[in-house]
N, C-alpha and C positions, 0 to 999 in steps of 0.2 A: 286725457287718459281714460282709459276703460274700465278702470279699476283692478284690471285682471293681473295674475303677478304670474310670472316664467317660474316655475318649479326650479330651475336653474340661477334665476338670479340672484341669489345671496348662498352661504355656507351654510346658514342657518337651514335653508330648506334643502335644500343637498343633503344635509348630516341629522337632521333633525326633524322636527316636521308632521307630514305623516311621512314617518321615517322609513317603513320598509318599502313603499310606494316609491319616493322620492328619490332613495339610496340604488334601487334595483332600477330603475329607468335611468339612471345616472349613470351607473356600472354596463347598463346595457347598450345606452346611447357611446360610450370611451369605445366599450370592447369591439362595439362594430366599426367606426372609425378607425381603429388602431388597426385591427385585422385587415380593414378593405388597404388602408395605405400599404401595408405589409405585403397586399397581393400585385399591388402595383408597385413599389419601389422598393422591396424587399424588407426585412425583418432592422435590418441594422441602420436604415438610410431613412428614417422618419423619427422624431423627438414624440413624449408626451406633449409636450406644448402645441408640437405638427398636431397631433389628432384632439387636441383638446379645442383647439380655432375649427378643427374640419368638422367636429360635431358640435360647436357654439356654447361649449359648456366654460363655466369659469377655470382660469388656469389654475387659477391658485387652491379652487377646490382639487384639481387635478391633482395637486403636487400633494396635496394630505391623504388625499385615501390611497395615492398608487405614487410615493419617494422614487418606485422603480419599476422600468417597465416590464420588466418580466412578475410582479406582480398581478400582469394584466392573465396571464398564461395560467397563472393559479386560481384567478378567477373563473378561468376558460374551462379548466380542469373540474370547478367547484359545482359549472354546471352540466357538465358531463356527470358526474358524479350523481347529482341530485337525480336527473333522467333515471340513470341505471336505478338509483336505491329505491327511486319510486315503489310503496309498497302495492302491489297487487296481486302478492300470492306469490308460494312458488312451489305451485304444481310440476309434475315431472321430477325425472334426474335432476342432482346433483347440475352435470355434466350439462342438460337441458337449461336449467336455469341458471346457469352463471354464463353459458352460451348469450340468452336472452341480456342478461346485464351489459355483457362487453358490447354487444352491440345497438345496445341503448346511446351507450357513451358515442358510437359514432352516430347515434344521428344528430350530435350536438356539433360533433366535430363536421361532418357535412354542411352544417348550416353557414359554416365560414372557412369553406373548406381551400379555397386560395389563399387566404390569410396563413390558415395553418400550414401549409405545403412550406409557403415561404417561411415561416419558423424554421419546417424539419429541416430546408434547405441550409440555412446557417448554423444549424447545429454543429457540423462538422469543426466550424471553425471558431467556434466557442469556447473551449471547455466549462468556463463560469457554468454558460445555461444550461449545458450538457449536465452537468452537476446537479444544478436546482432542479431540471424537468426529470429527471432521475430519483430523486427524491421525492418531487410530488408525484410521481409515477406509483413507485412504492406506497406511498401513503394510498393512493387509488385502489390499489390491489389490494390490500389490507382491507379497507372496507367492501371490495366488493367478493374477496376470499370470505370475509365471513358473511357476509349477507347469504350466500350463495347455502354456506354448510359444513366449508372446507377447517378442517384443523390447523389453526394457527399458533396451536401451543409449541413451545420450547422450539430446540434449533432446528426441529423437525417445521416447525410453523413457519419460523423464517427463509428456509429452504424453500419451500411451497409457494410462500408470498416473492420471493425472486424469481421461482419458475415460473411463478406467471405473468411478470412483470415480461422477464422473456415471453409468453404467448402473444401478451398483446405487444410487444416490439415487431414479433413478428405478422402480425395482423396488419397495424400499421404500417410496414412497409410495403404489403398489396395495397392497402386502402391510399395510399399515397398513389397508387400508379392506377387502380382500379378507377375508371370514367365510365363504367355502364350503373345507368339510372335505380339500379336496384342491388345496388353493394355487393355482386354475384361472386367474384371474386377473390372478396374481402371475408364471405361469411364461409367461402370455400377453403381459404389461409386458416383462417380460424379454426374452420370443423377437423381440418387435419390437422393440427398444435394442440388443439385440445384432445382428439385421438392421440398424440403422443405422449402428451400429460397424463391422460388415462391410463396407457401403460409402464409407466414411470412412479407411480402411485402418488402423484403431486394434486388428484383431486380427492383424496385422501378423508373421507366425513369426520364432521367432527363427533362428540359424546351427543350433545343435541341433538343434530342431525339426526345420527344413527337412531335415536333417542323416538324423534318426530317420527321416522318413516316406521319405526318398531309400531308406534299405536295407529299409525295409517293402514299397515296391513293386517293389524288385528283389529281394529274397529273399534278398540276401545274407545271411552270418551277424551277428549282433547282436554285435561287439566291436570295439577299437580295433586301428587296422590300421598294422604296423610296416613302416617303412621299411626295405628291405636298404643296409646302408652299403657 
């Protein structure tokens, strides 16, 4: 023996460890197995156990961190997510920059973009996942309604955050049919959903927001401003 240890071969390093290294190469290694099998034998027709032998990783850690395989899809979501929220400013509109976010999210979706197809494909005959990918849907738009600037308060916020659960339903179902190398189609769905959301009043700023862009065009400085008692 070599002395050297598989990051995979026990729970321990799997779960524990250096744990964020460990855990995310672990989640990384499932998600792509699960997705590639999905793009070949479809979403319903491969077990976790299938993709946990196809990426060499232990089953039994399989079965602890992901009971269900549509756990894998909220993972899939988690790093879409993270992509879009990535902080680097948000220069421009409103409208500009939550543009920018949505399609952050698909360059995640892209990356395992057969796998995904074969999801949307099954959806239809689901309702379960229908259900859960709807809800993690919603939760995605929520963070990314406020990241953005968008007013998510009261039934007016919840209104807003379904509208745009509908824009990006509707994005994705170009980005599903859309095959040219540079998403032209997909950001052209979008640019017009989001133009109809603009005039719908569902990109709606929030107090912040308004708040931010008020001291950007008067130059004031960028901090909070104390009352003299």
């Amino acid at each position: 023996m070599d002395g050297r240890q598989d990051p995979f071969e026990s729970d321990d390093m799997a779960l524990s460890g250096p744990p964020d290294m460990a855990q995310e190469a672990f989640d990384a290694a499932l998600l792509q197995s699960a997705l590639s099998l999905a793009a070949s034998e479809g979403w319903h027709r491969f077990s976790l156990v299938d993709a946990a032998r196809d990426a060499d990783l232990p089953v039994e850690t399989v079965r602890k961190r992901y009971p269900v395989k549509a756990l894998l899809l909220l993972q899939l979501g988690r790093l879409a997510d993270a992509s879009a929220l990535r902080d680097d400013g948000n220069g421009g509109t409103l409208r500009e920059y939550l543009f920018d976010l949505i399609m952050r999210r698909f360059d995640i979706f892209q990356e395992y973009r057969e796998g995904v197809r074969a999801v949307l494909q099954a959806v239809p005959y689901d309702p379960a996942l229908a259900a859960f990918l709807a809800g993690t849907t919603l939760d995605s738009m929520k963070w990314l309604a406020e990241t953005a600037g968008i007013d998510c308060t009261g039934f007016g916020g919840v209104w807003r955050i379904n509208a745009l659960a509908a824009v990006w339903a509707h994005a994705m179902r170009a980005w599903e049919k859309d095959e040219s190398p540079d998403l032209a189609a997909t950001m052209a769905a979008l640019d017009g959903a989001l133009d109809r959301a603009e005039r719908y009043g569902i990109l709606k700023p929030s107090a912040r927001r308004k708040m931010d862009e008020a001291l950007n065009n008067t130059g004031l400085p960028d901090h909070d401003l104390e009352l003299e008692s």
